[in-house]
N, C-alpha and C positions, 0 to 999 in steps of 0.2 A: 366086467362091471366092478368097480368100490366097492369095498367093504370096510366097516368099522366095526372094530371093536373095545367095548368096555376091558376095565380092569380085569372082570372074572375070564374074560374071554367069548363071551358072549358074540358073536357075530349077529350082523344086522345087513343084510346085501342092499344095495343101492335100492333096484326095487320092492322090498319092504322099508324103506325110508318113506319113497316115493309114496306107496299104498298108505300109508300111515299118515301123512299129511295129509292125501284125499280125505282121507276118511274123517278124519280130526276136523278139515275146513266144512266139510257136509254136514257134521255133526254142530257145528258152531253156527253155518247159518238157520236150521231148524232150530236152534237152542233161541236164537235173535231175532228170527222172524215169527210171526204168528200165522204167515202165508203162504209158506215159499211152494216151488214147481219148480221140475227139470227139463231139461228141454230133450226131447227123446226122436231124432228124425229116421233111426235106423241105420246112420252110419257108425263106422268103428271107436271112432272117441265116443259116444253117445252111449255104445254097447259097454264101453269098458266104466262109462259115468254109470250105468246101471247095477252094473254087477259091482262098483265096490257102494253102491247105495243100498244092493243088499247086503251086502257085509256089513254096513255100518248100522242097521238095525235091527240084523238078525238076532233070534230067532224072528221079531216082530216083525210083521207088512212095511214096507217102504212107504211112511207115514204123511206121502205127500204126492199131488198128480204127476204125472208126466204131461209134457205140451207139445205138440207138431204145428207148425203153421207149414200147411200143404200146398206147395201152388198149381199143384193139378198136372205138375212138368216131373213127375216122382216115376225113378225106377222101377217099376213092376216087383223086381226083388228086393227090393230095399222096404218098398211097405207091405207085403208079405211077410218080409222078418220082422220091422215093427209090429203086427197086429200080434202076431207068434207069441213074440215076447212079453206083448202087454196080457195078453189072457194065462200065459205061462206065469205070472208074477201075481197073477189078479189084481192090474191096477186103473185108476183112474183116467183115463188117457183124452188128454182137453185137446180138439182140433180150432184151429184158425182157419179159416178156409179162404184162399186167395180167389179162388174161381166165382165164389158167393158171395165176396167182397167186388168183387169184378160186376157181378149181375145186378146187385143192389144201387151201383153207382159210387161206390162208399171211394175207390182206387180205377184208374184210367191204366192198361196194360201199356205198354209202352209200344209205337211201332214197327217196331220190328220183334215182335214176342216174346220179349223177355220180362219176366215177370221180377226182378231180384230185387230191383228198386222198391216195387212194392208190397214182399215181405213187410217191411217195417213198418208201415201203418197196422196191418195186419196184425202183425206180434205183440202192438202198443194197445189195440185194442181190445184184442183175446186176454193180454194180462188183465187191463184193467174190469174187462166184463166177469171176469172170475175172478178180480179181489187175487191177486197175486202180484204181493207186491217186493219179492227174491224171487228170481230167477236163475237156476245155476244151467252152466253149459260149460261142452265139452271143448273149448278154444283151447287151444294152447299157445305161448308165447315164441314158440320156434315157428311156427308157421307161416305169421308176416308181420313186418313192422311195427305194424301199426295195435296189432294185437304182442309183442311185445312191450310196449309203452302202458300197457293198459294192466291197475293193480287187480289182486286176486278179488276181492271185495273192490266193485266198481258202483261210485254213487251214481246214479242219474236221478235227474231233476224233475217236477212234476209234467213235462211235454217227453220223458221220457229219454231226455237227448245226454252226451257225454261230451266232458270237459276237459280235453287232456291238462290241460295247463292249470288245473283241478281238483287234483286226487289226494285220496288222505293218504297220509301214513301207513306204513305196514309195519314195524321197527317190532322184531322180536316175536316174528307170527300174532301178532295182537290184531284181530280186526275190529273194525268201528263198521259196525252196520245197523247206527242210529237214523230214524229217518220221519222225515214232516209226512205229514194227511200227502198223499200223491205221490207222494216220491219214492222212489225206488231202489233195491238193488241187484246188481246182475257179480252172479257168483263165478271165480274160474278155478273149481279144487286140482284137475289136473293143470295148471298155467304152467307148471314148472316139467312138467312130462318134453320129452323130443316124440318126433314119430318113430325111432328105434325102442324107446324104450314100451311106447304101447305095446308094441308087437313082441317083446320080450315079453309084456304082461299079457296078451293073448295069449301068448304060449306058455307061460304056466300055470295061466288059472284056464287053460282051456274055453274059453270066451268065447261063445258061439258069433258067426257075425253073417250077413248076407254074400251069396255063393261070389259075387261081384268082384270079390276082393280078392280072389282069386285069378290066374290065369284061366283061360276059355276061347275057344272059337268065336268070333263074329267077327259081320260086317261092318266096316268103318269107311270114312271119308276124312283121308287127311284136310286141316285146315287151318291156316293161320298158324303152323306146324304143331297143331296136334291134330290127335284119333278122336272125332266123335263118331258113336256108336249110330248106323242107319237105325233110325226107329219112327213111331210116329209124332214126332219131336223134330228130328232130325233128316232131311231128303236132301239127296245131291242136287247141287247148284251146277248149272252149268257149266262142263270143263272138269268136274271134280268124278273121279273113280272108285267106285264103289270097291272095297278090296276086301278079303277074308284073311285076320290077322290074331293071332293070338295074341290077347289085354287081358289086363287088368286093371281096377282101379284104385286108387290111393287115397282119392279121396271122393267123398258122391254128396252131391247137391243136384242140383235140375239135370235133367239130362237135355234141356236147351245148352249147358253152360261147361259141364262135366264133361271131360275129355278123360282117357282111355290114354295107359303108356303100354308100350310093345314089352311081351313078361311072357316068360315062360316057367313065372313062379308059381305054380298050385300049391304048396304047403307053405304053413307058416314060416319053416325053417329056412325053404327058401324065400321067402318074402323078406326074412330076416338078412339073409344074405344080400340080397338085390340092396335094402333101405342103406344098407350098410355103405356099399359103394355110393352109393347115389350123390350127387354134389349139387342137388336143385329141389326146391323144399316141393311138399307135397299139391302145395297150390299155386307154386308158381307154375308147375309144371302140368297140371291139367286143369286150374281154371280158369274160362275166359272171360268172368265179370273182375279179376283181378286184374286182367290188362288193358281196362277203358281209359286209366290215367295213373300216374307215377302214386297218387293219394288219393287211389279207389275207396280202398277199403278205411279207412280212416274219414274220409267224407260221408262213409254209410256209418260206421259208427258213431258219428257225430249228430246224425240222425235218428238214432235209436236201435240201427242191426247190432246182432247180436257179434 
């Protein structure tokens, strides 16, 4: 990793740079907003939005909620460690509920059970029903394109939607998070993080995270060439093999959609080793709402996903 140092000698390692701009842009959307919320699903970006949102107001309470929009398709381990974490922290923790959005008539689940599409109505409403009107979340700009285009401070419009062709200024770390009756903004303090250097931040602020992320035993069915996990989500289609493979994941959203890489990495050190090699980002490589069209993900966030 870089390192810089001042005149006296002073070092500053890459990731206290890194740490240091989170924290600095965490602290500036609470300075500018009167409302903001985090977005807390229990994956490893989320974990690590947590822990420097303790730092940034420690000793004090993390002075604002956390948000899950659930769609009922959730890891078993993954909201076991979110619930963990939110009562370990004593905090506020606002759900959106997809399945109750579903029942009320509010969102139409899509044919073939995939719920990803309609997160976003979900997310637009849970803000607006709680008066939150910043939202920051763990995206980062190495992920996918379409989230590289997209500034740290992202304005959206009162229907919630984003403009790439749109965006203010960022010139000099200065944010603009001025905003009308309805409108919104969607915060990104780590935008500038890779997925090596999280897991370098895992590892030395020892950053707890769900067991998932780890190597482990289970059953899978290769498909569309990846590993999704058999579960109640998940049942072989005809022709496909039910196999027993040690995964891990890299990154965890539905487990409709979340696919599983072959890893015989249980510690961080090696997870660091593995990311290291690796030459295919984290979501290109296990998920499959990213490969419906060339500008998936860029058509949902033009819609309001996060």
């Amino acid at each position: 990793m870089n390192d810089t140092a001042n005149a006296s000698g002073y070092h500053v390692s890459h990731l206290d740079q890194l740490e240091a701009e989170a924290i600095f842009i965490i602290r500036e959307i609470v300075a500018e907003n009167e409302h903001p919320g985090m977005l807390f699903s229990g994956g490893k970006d989320s974990a690590v939005m947590l822990h420097l949102a303790a730092k940034a107001f420690a000793p004090s309470p993390i002075p604002f909620p956390v948000v899950h929009v659930d769609t009922g398709q959730n890891f078993t381990e993954v909201l076991e460690f979110r619930d963990r974490r939110v009562a370990e922290l004593d905090l506020r923790l606002v759900i959106g509920s997809v399945p109750d959005a579903i029942a009320e008539g509010f969102v139409r689940e899509a044919p073939d059970g995939s719920r990803n599409r309609i997160q976003t109505p979900v997310l637009l409403r849970t803000a607006e029903t709680h008066g939150l009107s910043a939202l920051m979340g763990g995206a980062r700009r190495d992920e996918e394109k379409a989230r590289a285009k997209e500034r740290i401070f992202s304005f959206r419009d009162e229907f919630g939607q984003w403009d790439p062709k749109d965006q203010r200024p960022e010139l000099w770390s200065l944010y603009n998070a001025r905003i009308h009756q309805g409108e919104s903004i969607r915060c990104f303090p780590i935008s500038n993080w890779t997925e090596l250097d999280v897991w370098h931040y895992i590892a030395r602020e020892s950053v707890d995270l769900p067991s998932i992320y780890y190597a482990h035993e289970r059953d899978v069915v290769e498909r569309n060439g990846m590993y999704f996990a058999v579960n109640e989500f998940i049942q072989p289609r005809d022709g496909e093999e039910v196999v027993r493979r040690s995964v891990r994941y890299r990154t965890v959203g539905d487990a409709t959609l979340t696919a599983a890489v072959l890893s015989e990495a249980s510690t961080v050190e090696q997870i660091i080793e593995e990311v290291a090699a690796t030459r295919v980002t984290e979501r290109g490589a296990t998920r499959g709402d990213d490969r419906v069209s060339e500008a998936a993900m860029e058509d949902r966030k033009k819609e309001g996903y996060f």
